[in-house]
N, C-alpha and C positions, 0 to 999 in steps of 0.2 A: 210232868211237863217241865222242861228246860228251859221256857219263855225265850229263846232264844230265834231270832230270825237272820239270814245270812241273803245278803244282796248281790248278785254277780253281776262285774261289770267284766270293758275290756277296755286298757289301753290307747290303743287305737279310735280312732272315727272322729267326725266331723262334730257331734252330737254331743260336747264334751264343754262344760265351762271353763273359765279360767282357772279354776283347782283341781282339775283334772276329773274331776265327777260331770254324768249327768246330773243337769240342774233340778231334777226332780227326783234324784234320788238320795241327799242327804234330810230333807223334808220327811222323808218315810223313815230311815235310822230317827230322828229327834221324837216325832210324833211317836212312833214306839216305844223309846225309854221315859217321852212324857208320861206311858202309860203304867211304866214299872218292867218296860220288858228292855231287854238288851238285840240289838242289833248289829251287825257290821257288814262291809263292804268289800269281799274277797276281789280283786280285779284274777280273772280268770286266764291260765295260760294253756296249750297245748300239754308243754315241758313238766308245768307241774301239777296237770289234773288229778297224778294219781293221789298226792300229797293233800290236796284241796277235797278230794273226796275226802280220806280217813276221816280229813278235820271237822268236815262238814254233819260226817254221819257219824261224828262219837259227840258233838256240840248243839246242833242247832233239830230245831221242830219242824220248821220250812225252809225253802228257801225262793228265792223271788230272783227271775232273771231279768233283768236291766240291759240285755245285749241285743242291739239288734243284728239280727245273725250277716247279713251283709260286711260285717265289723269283723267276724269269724276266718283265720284262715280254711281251718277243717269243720265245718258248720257239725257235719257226723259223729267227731270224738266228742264237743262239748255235749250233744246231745246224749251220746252214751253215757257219758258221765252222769247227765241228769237223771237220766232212766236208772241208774244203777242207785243212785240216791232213791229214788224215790221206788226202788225193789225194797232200801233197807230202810222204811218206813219214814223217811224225810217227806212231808207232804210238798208237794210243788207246787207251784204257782208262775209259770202253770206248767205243769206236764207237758215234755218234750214232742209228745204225741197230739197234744190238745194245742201246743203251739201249728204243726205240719198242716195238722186236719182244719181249724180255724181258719189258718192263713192261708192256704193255698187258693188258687180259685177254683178252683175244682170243687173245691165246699159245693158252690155253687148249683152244679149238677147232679151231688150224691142229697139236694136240697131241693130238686125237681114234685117228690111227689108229698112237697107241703105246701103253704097257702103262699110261701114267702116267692117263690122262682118258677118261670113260667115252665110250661112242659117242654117247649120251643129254644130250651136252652143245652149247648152242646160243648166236651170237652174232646179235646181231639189229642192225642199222644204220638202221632207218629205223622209224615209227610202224607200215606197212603191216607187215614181218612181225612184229614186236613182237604186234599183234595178229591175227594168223594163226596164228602158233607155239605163243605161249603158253598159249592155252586148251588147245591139245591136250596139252603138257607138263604141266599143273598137272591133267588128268586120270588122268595116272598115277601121281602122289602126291607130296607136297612137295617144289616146289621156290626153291632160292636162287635170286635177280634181281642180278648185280651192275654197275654202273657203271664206267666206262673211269676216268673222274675219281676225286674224292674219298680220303679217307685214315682212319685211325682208325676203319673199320666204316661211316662216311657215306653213303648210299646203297645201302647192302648189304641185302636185303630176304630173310627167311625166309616164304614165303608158304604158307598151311597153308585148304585145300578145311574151309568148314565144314558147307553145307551138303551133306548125304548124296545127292540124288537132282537134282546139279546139272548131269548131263552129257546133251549133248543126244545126237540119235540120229546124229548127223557126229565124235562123241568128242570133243568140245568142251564145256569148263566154259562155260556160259552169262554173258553178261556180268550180269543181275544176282544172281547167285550168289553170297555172304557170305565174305570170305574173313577170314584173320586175316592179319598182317602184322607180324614182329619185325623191328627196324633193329640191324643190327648194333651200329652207333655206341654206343647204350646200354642196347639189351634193351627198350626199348619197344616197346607193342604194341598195334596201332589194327585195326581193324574200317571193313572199305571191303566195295562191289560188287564184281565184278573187274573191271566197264566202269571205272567209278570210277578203280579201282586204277590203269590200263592210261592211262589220261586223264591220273592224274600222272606217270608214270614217259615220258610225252611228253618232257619236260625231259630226260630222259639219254641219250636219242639224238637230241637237234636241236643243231645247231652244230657246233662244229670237235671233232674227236676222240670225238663224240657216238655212243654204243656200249653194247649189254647184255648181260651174259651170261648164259644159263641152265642153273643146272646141279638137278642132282636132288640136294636137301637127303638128307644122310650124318647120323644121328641120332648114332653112333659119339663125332663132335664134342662132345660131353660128356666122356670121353675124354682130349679135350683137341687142339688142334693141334701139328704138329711139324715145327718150323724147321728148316734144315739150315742152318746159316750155311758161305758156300762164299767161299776165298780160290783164283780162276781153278779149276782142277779140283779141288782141295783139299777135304776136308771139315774144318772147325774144330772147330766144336761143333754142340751140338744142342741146341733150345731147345722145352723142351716148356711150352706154351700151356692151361693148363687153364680155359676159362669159368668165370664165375659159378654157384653152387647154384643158383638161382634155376628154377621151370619153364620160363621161356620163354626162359632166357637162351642164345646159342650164338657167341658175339662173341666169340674171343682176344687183344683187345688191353686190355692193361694200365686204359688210362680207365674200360671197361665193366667192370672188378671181377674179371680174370680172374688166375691165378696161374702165373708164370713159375720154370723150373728148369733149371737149364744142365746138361746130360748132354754127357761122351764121345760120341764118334761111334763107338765100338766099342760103346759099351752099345743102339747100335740099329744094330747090323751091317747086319741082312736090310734095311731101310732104302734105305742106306747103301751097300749093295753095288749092290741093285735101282737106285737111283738113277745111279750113277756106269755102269752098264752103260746104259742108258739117252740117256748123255748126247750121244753120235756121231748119234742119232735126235732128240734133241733142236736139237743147234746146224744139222742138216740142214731142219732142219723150221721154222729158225725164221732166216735167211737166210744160213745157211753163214759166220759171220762167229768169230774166237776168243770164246772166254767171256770172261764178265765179271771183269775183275780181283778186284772186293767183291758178291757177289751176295747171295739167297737162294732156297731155294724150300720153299714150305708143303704140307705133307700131312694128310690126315684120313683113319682108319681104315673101313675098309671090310669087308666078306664077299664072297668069290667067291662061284659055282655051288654049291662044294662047302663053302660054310661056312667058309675059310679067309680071315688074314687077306690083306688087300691095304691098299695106300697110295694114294691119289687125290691126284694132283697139283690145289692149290685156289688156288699163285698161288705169283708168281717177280718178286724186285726186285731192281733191278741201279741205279736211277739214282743215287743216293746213301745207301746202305745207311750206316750208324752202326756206329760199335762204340765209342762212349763207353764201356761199362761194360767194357769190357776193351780199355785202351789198349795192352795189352803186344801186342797182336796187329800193332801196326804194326811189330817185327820181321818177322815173318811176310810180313808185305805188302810189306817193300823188298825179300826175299828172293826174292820170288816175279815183284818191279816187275825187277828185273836179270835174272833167267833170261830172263824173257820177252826184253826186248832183246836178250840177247846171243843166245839162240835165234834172234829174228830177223835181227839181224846177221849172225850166219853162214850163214844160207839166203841172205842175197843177195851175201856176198864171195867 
């Protein structure tokens, strides 16, 4: 064992303090040599990934990426680079693959036949079923449209049937049928066809990673959303997501006006339990690969059959999760960066 851990950043991005580090990643370098291990922080280039490899895979045990791929000119080559690491036994954190599969929303639907996503939830890859699916979705009552891409609510669509007598005799919302349309991003709300609608929403499934999800809007989300911020199996905290007053509003992020509360993970046990039993179905289902070193995943309250609660899985990020507002948790995560190694270490001595 080389005790050695290597952090990749990049250059570039918004996400960047005044020394040119993310702010929560010189915290994991310190907390790691607190512990006797050595750490560093390669800032990652296209130009010289082949050089960043050798050094990475003749030096280091792990490595931890700190990029969020948005920041990426070629998101493809840094990833190969990771995979090729982690062929020549670099353990990742996480794996280039468990980052895609994680973060995509489409997680989402290959997550259909566990307790977490309703069976009623649909991914759509191209124009053709895009509009095949979704008239017949949107005729059994509001549903959310969300994009592979985008951040901050961007492209996240609350779609709401206006017209009363819009379905035709195949159960299909007719395309010029009135619909209403909230964007997550800021609770605004426009008035389309649903041909109309269906015409823009062309753009989130054309080109590379081009993808939409459909799920059946959970009113609940007033409520509030609830984070589970997760260090590898761990539960840390709980971050509960409350939207805007507003009528139209159902956005949980912070820009669109919503209000955040950092709970115990005992204080939403059933949660919390429900989740962690879940999760051998989850890494199965989503390519057999370990968790995420820094993940999270989001819930919205629900009703079963019986009027009971339930939690709907509504999205899970693993590429470069933050934890600025509680840097102390980088203990935590060197704690959790050595088990792992050494766990792995001895499965192959």
């Amino acid at each position: 064992m080389k005790k050695h851990v290597v952090l990749f950043e990049v250059r570039e991005g918004t996400d960047k303090g005044p020394d040119g580090y993310r702010p929560d990643t010189l915290p994991m370098v310190r907390s790691l040599e607190a512990r006797g291990w050595s750490a560093e922080v390669i800032f990652y280039t296209d130009e010289q990934r082949d050089s960043i490899y050798e050094k990475v895979a003749d030096t280091a045990d792990a490595y931890i990426s700190r990029i969020n791929p948005g920041n990426l000119k070629e998101e493809a080559m840094y990833f190969d680079m990771l995979r090729r690491l982690s062929d020549k036994g670099v353990i990742g954190m996480a794996h280039p693959d468990v980052m895609i599969n994680y973060g995509a929303k489409d997680a989402l639907v290959k997550l259909r036949n566990t307790p977490l996503v309703p069976a009623d939830t649909y991914a759509y890859y191209n124009v053709q079923e895009l509009q095949e699916q979704f008239p017949k979705s949107l005729a059994a009552g509001e549903r959310v449209l969300k994009q592979n891409r985008g951040s901050t609510g961007e492209g996240i669509w609350r779609v709401q049937l206006l017209d009363t007598e819009a379905v035709d005799e195949t159960g299909k919302v007719r395309p010029d049928a009135r619909i209403r349309c909230t964007e997550a991003k800021d609770n605004h709300t426009e008035e389309h066809t649903l041909g109309g609608f269906l015409e823009f929403c062309t753009q989130y499934v054309t080109g590379a990673n081009g993808m939409l999800v459909d799920m059946r809007f959970l009113p609940r989300i007033k409520e509030g959303e609830i984070r589970i911020f997760m260090i590898h199996d761990k539960p840390v905290n709980v971050v509960h997501k409350k939207p805007a007053d507003s009528a139209d509003a159902f956005s949980a992020t912070l820009f669109s006006g919503a209000q955040y509360r950092y709970d115990s993970p005992e204080e939403w046990s059933d949660l919390v339990q429900s989740f962690l039993a879940a999760l051998p179905a989850v890494t199965a289902q989503l390519g057999g690969y370990d968790l995420p070193l820094i993940w999270t995943a989001d819930f919205i309250l629900d009703w079963d059959e019986q009027g009971q609660d339930v939690y709907i899985l509504g999205e899970m990020n693993c590429s470069c999760v933050g934890f600025t507002s509680q840097l102390s948790l980088s203990e935590n995560i060197a704690d959790e960066i050595i088990a792992i190694v050494s766990r792995k270490e001895a499965a192959v001595s």
